[in-house]
C-alpha positions as CSV (number, residue, x, y, z in Angstrom):
1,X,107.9,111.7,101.7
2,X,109.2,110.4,98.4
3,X,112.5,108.8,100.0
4,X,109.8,106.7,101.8
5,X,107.6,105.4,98.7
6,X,111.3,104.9,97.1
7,X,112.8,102.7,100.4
8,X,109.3,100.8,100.2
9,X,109.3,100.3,96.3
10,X,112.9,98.6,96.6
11,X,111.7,96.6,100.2
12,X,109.0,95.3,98.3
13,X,111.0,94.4,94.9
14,X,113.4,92.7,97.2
15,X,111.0,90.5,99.0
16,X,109.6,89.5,95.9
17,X,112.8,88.8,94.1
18,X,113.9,86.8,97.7
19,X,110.3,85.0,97.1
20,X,110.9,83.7,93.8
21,X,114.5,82.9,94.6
22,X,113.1,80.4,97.4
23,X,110.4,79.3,95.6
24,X,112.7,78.4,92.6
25,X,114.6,76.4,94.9
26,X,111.6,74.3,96.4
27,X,110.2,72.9,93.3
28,X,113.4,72.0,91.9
29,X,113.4,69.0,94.6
């Protein structure tokens, strides 16, 4: 279903985004 690819395309993006954010974080210690 295409509302699935969608809800799993913006999951993903999120994660990554939520990744970064965390990661940004830890190396500026």
């Amino acid at each position: 279903m295409l509302l699935d690819i969608i809800l799993t395309g913006v999951f993903g993006i999120a994660v990554a985004y939520a990744y970064v954010f965390v990661k940004n974080i830890t190396d500026h210690e």
